[in-house]
C-alpha positions in Angstrom: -5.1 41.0 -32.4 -8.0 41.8 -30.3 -8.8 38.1 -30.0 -5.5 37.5 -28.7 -6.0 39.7 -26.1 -9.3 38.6 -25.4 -7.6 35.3 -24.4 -4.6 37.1 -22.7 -5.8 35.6 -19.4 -5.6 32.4 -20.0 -2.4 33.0 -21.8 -0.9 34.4 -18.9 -2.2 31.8 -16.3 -1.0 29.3 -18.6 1.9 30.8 -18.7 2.6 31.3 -14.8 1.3 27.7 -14.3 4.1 26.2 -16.9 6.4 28.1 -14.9 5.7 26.9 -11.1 5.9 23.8 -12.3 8.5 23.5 -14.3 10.5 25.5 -11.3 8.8 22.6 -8.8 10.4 20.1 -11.2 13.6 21.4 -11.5 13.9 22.1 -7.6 12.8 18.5 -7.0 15.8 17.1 -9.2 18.1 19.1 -7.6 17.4 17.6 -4.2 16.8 14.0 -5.8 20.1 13.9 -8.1 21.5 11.5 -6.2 19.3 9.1 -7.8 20.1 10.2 -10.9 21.9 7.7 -12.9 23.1 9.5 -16.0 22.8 13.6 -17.1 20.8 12.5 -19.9 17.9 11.9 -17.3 17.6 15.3 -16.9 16.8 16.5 -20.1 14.3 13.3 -20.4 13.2 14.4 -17.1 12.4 18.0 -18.2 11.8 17.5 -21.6 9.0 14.7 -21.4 7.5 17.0 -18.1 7.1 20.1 -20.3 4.9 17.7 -22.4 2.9 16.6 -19.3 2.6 19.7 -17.9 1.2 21.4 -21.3 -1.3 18.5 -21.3 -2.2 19.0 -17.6 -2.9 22.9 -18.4 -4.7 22.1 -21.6 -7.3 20.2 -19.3 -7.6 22.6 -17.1 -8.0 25.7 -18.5 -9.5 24.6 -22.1 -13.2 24.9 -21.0 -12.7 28.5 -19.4 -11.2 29.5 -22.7 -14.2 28.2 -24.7 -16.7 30.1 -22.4 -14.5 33.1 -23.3 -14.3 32.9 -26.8 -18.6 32.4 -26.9 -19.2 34.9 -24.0 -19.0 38.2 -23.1 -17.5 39.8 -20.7 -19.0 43.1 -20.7 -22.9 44.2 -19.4 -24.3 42.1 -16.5 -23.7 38.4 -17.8 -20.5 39.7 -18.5 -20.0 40.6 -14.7 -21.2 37.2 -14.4 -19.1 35.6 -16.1 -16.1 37.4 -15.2 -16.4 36.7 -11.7 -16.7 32.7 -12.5 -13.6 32.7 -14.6 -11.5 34.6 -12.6 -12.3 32.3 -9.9 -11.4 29.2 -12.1 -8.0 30.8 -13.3 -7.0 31.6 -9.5 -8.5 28.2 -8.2 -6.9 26.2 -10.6 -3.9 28.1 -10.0 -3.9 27.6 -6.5 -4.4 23.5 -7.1 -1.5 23.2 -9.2 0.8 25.4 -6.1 -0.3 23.4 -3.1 0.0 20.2 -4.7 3.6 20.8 -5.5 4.5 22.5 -2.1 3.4 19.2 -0.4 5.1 17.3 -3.0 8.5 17.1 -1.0 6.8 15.8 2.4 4.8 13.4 0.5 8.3 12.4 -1.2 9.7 12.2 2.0 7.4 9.6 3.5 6.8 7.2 -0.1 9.2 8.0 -2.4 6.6 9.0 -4.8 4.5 11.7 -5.7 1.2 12.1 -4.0 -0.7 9.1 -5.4 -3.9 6.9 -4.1 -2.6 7.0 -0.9 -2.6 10.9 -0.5 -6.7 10.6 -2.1 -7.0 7.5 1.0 -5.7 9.5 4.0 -8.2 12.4 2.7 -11.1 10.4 4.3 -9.5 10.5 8.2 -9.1 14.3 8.5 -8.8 14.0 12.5 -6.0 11.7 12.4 -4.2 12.7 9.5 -4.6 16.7 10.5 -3.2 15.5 13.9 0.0 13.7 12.3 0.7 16.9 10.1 0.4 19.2 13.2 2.7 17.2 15.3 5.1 16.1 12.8 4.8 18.5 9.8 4.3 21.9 10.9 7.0 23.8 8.6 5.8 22.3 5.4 2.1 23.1 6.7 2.7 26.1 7.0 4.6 26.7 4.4 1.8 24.9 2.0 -0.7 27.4 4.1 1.3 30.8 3.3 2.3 29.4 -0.4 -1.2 28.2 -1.6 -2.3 32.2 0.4 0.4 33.7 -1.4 -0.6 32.8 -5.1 -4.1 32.6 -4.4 -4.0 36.7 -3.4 -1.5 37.4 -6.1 -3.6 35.6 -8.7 -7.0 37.0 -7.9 -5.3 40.8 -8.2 -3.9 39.5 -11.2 -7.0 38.0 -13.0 -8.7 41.8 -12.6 -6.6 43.6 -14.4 -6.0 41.0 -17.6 -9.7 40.4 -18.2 -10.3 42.6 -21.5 -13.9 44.2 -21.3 -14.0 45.9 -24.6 -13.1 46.2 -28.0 -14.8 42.5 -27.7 -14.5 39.8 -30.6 -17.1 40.4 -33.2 -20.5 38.0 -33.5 -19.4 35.9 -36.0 -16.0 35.3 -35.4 -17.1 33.4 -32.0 -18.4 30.4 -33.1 -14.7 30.2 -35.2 -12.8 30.9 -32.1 -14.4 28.5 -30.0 -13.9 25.6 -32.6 -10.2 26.2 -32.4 -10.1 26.6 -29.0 -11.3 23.2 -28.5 -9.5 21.5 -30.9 -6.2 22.7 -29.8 -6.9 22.3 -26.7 -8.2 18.7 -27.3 -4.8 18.1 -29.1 -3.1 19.8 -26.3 -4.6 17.7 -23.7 -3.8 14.6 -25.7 -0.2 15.1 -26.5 -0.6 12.7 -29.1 -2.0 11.7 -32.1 -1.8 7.5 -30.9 -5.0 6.0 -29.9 -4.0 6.3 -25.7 -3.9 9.6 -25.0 -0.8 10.7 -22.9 -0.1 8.3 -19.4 2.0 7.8 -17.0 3.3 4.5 -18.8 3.5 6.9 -22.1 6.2 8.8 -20.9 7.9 6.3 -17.9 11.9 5.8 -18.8 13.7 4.1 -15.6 13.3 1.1 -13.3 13.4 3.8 -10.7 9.6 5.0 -9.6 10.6 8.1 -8.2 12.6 8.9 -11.4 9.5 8.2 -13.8 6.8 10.0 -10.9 9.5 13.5 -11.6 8.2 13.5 -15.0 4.8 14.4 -13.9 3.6 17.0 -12.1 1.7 15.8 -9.1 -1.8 17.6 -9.8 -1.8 15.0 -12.7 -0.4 12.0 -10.7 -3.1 12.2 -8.3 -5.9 13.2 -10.8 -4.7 9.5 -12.8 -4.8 8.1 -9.2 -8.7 9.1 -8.8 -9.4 7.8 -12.1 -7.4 4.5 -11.3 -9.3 4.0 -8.5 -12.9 4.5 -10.0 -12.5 2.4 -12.7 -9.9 -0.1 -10.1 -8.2 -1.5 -13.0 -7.9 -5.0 -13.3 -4.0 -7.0 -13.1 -4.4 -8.1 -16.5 -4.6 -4.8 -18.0 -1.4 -4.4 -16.6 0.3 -7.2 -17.2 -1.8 -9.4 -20.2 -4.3 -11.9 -19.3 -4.0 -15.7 -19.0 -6.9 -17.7 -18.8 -8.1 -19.0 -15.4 -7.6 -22.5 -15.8 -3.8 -21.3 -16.7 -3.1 -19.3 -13.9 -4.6 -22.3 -11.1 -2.6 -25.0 -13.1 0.3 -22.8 -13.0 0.1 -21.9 -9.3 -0.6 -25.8 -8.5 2.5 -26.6 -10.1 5.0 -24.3 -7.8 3.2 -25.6 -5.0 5.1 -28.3 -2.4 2.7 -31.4 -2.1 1.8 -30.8 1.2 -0.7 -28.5 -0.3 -3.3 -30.9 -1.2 -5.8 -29.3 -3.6 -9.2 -30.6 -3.9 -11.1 -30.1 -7.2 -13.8 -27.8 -6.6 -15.6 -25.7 -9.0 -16.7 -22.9 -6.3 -13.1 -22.4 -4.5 -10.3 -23.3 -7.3 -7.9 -23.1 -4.9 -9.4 -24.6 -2.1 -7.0 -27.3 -0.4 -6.9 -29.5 3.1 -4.3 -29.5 5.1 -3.4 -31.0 8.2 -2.0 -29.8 11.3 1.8 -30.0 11.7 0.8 -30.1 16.4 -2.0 -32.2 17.7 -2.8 -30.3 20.1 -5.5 -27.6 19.7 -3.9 -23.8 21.1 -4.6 -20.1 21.1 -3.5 -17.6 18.0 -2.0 -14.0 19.0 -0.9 -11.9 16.5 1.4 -9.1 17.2 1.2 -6.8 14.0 4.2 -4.0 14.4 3.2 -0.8 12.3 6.3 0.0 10.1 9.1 -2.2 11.5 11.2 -2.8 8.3 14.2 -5.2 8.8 16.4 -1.7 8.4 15.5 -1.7 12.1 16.3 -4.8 13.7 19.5 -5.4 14.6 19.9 -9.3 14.1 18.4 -8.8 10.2 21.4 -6.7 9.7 19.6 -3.1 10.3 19.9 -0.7 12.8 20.2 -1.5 16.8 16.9 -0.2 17.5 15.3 -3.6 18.9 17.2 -5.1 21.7 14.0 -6.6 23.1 13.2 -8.3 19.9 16.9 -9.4 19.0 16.6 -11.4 22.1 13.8 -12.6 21.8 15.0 -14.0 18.3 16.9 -16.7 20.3 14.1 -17.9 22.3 12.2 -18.6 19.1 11.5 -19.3 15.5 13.0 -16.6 13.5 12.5 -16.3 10.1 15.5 -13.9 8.4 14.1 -13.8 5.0 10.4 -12.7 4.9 8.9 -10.0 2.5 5.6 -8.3 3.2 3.3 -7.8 0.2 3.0 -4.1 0.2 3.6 -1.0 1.8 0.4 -0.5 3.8 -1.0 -1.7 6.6 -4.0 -3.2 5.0 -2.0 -4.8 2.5 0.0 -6.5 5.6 -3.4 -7.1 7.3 -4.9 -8.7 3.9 -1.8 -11.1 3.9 -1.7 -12.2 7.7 -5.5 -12.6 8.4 -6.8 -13.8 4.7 -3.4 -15.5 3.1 -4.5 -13.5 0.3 -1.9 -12.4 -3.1 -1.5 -8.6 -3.7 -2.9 -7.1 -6.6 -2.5 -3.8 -8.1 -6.0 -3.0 -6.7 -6.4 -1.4 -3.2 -5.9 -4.3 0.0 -9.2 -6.3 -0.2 -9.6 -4.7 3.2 -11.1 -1.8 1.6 -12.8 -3.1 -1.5 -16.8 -3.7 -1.8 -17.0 -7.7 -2.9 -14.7 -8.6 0.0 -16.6 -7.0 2.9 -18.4 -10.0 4.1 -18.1 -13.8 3.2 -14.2 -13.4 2.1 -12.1 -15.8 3.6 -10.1 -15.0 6.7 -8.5 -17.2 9.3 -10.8 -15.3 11.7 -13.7 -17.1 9.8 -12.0 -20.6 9.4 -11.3 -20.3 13.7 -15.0 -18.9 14.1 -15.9 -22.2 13.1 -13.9 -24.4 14.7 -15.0 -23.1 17.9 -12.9 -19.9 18.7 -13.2 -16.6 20.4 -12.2 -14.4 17.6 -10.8 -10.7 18.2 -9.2 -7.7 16.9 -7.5 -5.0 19.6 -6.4 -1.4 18.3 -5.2 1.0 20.0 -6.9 3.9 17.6 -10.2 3.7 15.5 -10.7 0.5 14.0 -12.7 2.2 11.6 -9.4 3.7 10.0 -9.0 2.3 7.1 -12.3 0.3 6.8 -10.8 -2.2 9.6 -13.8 -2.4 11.4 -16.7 -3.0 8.6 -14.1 -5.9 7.0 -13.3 -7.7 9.9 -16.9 -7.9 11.8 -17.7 -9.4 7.9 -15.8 -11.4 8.2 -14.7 -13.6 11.0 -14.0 -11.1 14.3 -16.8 -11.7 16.7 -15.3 -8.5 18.8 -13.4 -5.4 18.2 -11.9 -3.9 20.8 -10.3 0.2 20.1 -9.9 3.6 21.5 -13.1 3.7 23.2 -12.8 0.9 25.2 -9.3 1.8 26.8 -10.1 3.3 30.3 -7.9 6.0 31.4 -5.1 5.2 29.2 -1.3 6.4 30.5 -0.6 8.1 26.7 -2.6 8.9 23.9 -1.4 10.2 20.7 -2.4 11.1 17.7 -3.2 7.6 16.0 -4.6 6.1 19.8 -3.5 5.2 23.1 0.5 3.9 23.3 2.1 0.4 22.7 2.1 -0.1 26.3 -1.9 0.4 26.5 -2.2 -1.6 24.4 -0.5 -4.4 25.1 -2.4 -4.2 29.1 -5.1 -4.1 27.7 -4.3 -7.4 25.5 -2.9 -9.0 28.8 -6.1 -8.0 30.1 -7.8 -9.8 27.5 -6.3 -12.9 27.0 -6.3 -13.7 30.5 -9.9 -13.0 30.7 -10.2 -15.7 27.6 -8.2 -17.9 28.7 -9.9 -18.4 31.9 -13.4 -19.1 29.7 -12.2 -22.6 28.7 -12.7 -22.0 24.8 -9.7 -20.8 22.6 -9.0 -17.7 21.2 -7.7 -16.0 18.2 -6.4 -12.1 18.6 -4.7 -9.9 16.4 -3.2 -7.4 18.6 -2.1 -3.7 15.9 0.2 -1.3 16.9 0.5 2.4 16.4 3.5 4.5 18.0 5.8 3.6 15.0 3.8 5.6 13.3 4.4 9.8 11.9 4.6 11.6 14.5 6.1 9.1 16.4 4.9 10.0 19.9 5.4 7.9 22.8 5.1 8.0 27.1 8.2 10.3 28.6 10.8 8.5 29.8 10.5 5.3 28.6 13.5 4.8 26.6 17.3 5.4 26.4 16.8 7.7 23.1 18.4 7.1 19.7 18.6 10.6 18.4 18.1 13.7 20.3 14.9 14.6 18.6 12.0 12.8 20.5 10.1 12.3 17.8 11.8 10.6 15.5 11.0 7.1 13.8 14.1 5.6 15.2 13.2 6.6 19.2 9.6 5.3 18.3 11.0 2.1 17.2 12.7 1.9 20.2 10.1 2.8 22.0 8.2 -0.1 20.2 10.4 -2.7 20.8 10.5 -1.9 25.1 7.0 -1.8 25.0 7.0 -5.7 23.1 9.6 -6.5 25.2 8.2 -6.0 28.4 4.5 -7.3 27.3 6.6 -10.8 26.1 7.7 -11.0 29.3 4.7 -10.3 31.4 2.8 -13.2 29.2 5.6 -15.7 30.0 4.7 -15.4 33.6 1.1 -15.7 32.5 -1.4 -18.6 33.0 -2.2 -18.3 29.0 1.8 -18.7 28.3 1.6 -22.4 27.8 -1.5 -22.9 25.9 -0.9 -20.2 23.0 1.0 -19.5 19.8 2.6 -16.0 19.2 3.6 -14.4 15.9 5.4 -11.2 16.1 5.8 -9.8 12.3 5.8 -6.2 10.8 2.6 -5.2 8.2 5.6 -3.4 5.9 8.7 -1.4 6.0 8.1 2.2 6.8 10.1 3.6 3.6 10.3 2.2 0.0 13.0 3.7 -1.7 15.5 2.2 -4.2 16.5 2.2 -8.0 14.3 -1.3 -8.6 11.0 -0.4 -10.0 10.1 -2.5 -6.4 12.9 -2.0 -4.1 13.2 -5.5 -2.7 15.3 -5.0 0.2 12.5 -2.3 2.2 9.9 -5.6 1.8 12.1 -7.2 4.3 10.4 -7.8 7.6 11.3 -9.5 11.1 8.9 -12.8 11.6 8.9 -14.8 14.8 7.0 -17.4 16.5 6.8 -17.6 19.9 5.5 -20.2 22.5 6.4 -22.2 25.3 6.8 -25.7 22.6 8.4 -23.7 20.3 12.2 -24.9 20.1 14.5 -21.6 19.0 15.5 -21.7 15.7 16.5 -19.7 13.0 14.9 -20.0 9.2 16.0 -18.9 6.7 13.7 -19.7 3.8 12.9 -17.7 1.7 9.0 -16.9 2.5 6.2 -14.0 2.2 3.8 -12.5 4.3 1.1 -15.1 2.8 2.9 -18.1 3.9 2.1 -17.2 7.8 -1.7 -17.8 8.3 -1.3 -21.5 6.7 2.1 -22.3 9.0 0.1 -20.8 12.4 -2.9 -23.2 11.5 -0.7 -25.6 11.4 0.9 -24.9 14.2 -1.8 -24.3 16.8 -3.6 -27.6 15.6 -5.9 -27.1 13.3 -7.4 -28.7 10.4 -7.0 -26.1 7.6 -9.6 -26.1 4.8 -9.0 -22.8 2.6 -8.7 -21.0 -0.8 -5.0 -19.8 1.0 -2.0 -20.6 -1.6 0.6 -19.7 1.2 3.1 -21.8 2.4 3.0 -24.3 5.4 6.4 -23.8 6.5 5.9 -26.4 9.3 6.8 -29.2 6.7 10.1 -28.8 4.3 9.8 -26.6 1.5 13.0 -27.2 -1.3 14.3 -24.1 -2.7 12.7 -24.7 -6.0 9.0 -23.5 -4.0 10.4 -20.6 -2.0 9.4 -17.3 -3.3 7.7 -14.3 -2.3 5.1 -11.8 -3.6 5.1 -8.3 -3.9 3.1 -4.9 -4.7 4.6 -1.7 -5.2 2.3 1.5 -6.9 1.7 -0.5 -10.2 4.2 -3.0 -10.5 4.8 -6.5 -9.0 7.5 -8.2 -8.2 8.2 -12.1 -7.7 11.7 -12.6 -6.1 12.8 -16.5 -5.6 16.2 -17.9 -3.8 18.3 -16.5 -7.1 16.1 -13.9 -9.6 13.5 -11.6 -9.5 11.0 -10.7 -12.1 9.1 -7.6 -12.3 5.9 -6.8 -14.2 5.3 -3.2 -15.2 2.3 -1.6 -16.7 1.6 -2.2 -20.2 5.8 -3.2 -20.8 8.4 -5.8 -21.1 9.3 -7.7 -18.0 12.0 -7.1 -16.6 14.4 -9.8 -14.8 17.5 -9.5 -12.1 20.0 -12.1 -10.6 19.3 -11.0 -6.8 21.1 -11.7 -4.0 18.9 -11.8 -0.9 21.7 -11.6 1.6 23.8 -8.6 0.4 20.3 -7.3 -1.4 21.8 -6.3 -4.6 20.7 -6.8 -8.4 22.0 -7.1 -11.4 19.8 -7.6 -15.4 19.5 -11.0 -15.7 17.6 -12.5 -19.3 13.7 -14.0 -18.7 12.4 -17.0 -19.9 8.7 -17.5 -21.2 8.4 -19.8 -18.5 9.4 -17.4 -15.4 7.1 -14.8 -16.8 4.3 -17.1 -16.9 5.5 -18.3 -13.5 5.5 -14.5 -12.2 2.3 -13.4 -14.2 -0.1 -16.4 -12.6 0.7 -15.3 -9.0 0.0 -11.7 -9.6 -3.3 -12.3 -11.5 -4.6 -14.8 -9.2 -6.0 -12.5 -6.6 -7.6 -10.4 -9.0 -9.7 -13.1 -10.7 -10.5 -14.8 -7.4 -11.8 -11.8 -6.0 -13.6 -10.4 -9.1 -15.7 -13.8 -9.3 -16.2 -14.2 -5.7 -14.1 -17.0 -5.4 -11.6 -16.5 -2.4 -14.4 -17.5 0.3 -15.4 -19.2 2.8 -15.5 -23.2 2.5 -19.1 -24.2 3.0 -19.8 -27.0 5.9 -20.6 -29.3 2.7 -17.3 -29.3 1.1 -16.0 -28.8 3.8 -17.1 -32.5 5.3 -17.0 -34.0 1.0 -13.1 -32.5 1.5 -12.4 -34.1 4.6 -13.9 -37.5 3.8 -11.8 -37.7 0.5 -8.6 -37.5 2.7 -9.9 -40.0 4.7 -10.6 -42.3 2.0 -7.4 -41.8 0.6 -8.5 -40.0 -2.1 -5.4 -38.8 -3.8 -5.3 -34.6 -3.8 -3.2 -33.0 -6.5 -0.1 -32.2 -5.6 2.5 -30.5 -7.6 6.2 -32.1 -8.6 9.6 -30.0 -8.6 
């Protein structure tokens, strides 16, 4: 007995700890039942997040309970002592209640518990403190007061259960401590398999949000640090396939006019050649979080007048899918052509900072200004360090915008921005040499703040995503429209396309239908038309090569969706958290972490899904686009063509050297 009460406070901070979270998961499936699909969820639910919790608490508070059963807590390393564990008990404590009082805003915004992406916006404190202000001030404050509450509570608490005499004898320590660690050890494992307990472990439904409420979110974003240390590979996912495999594979769902050359450097390198003789300028407009659910003419809300029209004056593509549901996954796609992994964007990973391929790079070379404008800090998300490695001669971001009419909490408005754009590409237009720009936007972005007046609004809230979208769309509008009557007008090549959707939520384990984005070209040669292919993010950079007359030599697997692509090549890739998803005309298959694939007839018009059986050769066909990147990147083989093969690549075309090319 008097060991026992030696350990009574861990016991009892155990104890309170099982209880807030199991409290936090039960509130959470209250408010989320809707997504429930059956009652026997719930008992899964809270059955399988008793376990996790248990295992979450054994980590934490096994080492203090060790140091109590060798150590005393009496005389002055007692004192010691005393003060260090109760500030362990009450700091872990405290942990375990914030992260599950910002569970619901994080919830909110991704669908998920707080993941990677909550340990990535830790690094931007100005901007992300500024969002949470502006936008989030009742669950800051209620965070604030909550995390206060238990932390006072706790600390009052851990004085008086702390036992200071009638201490374990000598020789029954040693005993104690053994036990201690091996149930705690056992505790923490929650097994007796080789893994110890994971997220896959304990994952039941196709829906993330479902298999994320089994965890409690102290865990979910401890597993997220130690995913991003180690950056797992794709194959540990989803099985391995040799190299060769995978290149074969990805050459044989590609059209012919992809024309591979053989090269032992760049195994995907290919030539192809421009669809317009004439050589013109690249802008493109990258719109932060416009999902199709906003435009009106791709079936979504009528939130984008400006665009909608514009969709007749150009080449609208109705059935694009971005890769991810970041913005550096959507910049990775437009500027590099590169496949999503389950990594982070290769905007922010070490190998990729300089020498990676980008069209920025490819246009350096062939004689072009290259730039990137931003109405924030372009060295948000690593932006800056990536793109000055690789291709972007100048960056141009908040500093540089005199006396700007708005500024908000991710930069200067839409409208500054696009001036200062005008301002740019009239000044490099008049130089003579052509230009490349990739113009990123901001104010459709939490907390959605915009210029006064501006805007008929949506909802009566001002800051809501739907008046920023609006808000958005003027501000393209009008800037579309000032560049018509421009000098620059005739001689360039405009993209307009979203870097993701600003919500993923479904029942999928990746909801398809929030990867659909608006794509449009714009230009005075471009007829108005309306695609609908089915086509990704990736396919854009090899169609706007294409387009603005240039020669391209690249690692890019993308599509050139200037020449006619048969339904049996139209697909699209995506990443969401840890799965992947290929979707073609008909069927999706999705690969999971360490599972069976799973497959679904889709419909990409009404965006529904039902089970649909998988052969060996769709998974192979799935599984060798979503290992592609990852192997290229790991070996350093997405780069940069060297002048050599780039002239050897050229000549063998010109000789009539027969490329491979792929056959339905």
């Amino acid at each position: 007995m008097t060991s026992l009460r030696n350990f009574r406070p861990i016991i009892v901070f155990f104890s309170l700890a099982l209880v807030l979270l199991s409290l936090s998961r039960v509130g959470l499936l209250v408010w989320q039942h809707k997504q429930l699909s059956q009652w026997q969820d719930i008992f899964y639910i809270l059955l399988q997040g008793l376990r996790v919790d248990i295992a979450t608490l054994c980590w934490l508070y096994t080492l203090p309970a060790f140091l109590l059963a060798l150590l005393p807590t009496s005389g002055k390393l007692g004192r010691g002592f005393v003060f260090i564990l109760r500030s362990w008990l009450v700091c872990g404590l405290v942990v375990l209640a914030y992260m599950e009082l910002v569970t619901p805003s994080f919830i909110l915004e991704y669908n998920l518990r707080p993941n990677r992406l909550f340990l990535e916006y830790l690094v931007y404190p100005k901007e992300v403190f500024s969002m949470l202000w502006k936008d989030y001030k009742l669950p800051l404050f209620l965070g604030l007061f909550g995390t206060l509450f238990v932390g006072f509570f706790s600390w009052r608490l851990s004085g008086k259960l702390i036992q200071t005499e009638n201490q374990p004898r000598w020789w029954t320590r040693p005993i104690l401590a053994v036990c201690v660690i091996a149930f705690g050890v056992i505790g923490a494992r929650s097994t007796l398999q080789h893994r110890p307990l994971n997220p896959a472990l304990v994952a039941f439904s196709t829906n993330p949000l479902l298999n994320d409420l089994v965890l409690n979110s102290s865990y979910s974003l401890v597993f997220a640090a130690k995913s991003m240390a180690s950056e797992r590979n794709a194959e540990e996912y989803y099985g391995d396939m040799p190299l060769n495999d995978v290149i074969t594979t990805i050459k044989r769902y590609s059209p012919a006019s992809t024309n591979y050359i053989t090269s032992d450097t760049i195994p995907t390198l290919n030539v192809r050649h421009p669809f317009e003789a004439k050589r013109k300028n690249l802008v493109i407009l990258l719109q932060e979080s416009l999902g199709a659910q906003f435009v009106g003419r791709l079936g979504g809300l009528p939130l984008t007048p400006h665009l909608d029209n514009l969709m007749d004056e150009g080449w609208n593509f109705t059935q694009i899918y971005a890769t991810g549901t970041r913005s550096v996954r959507g910049i990775e796609a437009i500027t590099t052509g590169f496949t999503p992994t389950p990594s982070r964007a290769v905007v922010k990973l070490s190998k990729s900072q300089t020498g990676f391929f980008s069209i920025a790079s490819l246009l350096q070379q062939k004689g072009y200004t290259t730039q990137f404008i931003y109405g924030g800090e372009s060295h948000f998300d690593n932006m800056k360090s990536f793109f000055l490695g690789n291709g972007f001669q100048d960056i141009i971001d908040f500093p540089q915008f005199d006396q700007p009419r708005f500024v908000g909490s991710w930069g200067v408005s839409d409208q500054d921005l696009y001036t200062m754009a005008d301002k740019q590409f009239r000044r490099l237009h008049q130089s003579g040499k052509p230009f490349f720009s990739l113009v990123f936007t901001s104010s459709n972005h939490s907390p959605y703040e915009y210029p006064d007046g501006q805007i008929t609004p949506y909802s009566q809230e001002k800051h809501t995503r739907f008046n920023a979208v609006k808000y958005a769309d003027k501000a393209l509008g009008d800037f579309i429209h000032q560049a018509q009557q421009s000098d620059y007008w005739k001689d360039t090549i405009f993209l307009i396309i979203a870097d993701h959707d600003a919500r993923a939520v479904g029942a999928l384990p990746v909801p398809i239908k929030h990867f659909h984005i608006p794509a449009l070209i714009l230009g005075k040669d471009i007829p108005p038309r309306e695609d609908n292919r089915l086509a990704s993010s990736i396919d854009m950079p090899p169609t706007l090569l294409s387009l603005i007359g240039v020669e391209s030599i690249s690692p890019m697997i993308g599509h050139d969706l200037t020449r006619p692509l048969s339904q049996h090549y139209q697909r699209a890739l995506m990443q969401f958290d840890k799965n992947f998803a290929y979707l073609t005309h008909d069927s999706v298959i999705v690969l999971r972490p360490n599972k069976a694939p799973l497959g679904y007839y889709y419909d990409v018009k009404n965006q529904t899904a039902r089970p649909q059986p998988v052969t060996d050769e769709m998974i192979k066909r799935a599984k060798a686009h979503a290992l592609i990147g990852g192997k290229l990147y790991r070996q350093g083989l997405y780069t940069v063509p060297s002048t050599h093969i780039t002239e050897t690549s050229v000549l063998a075309q010109h000789h009539g050297e027969q490329p491979q090319k792929s056959e339905p």
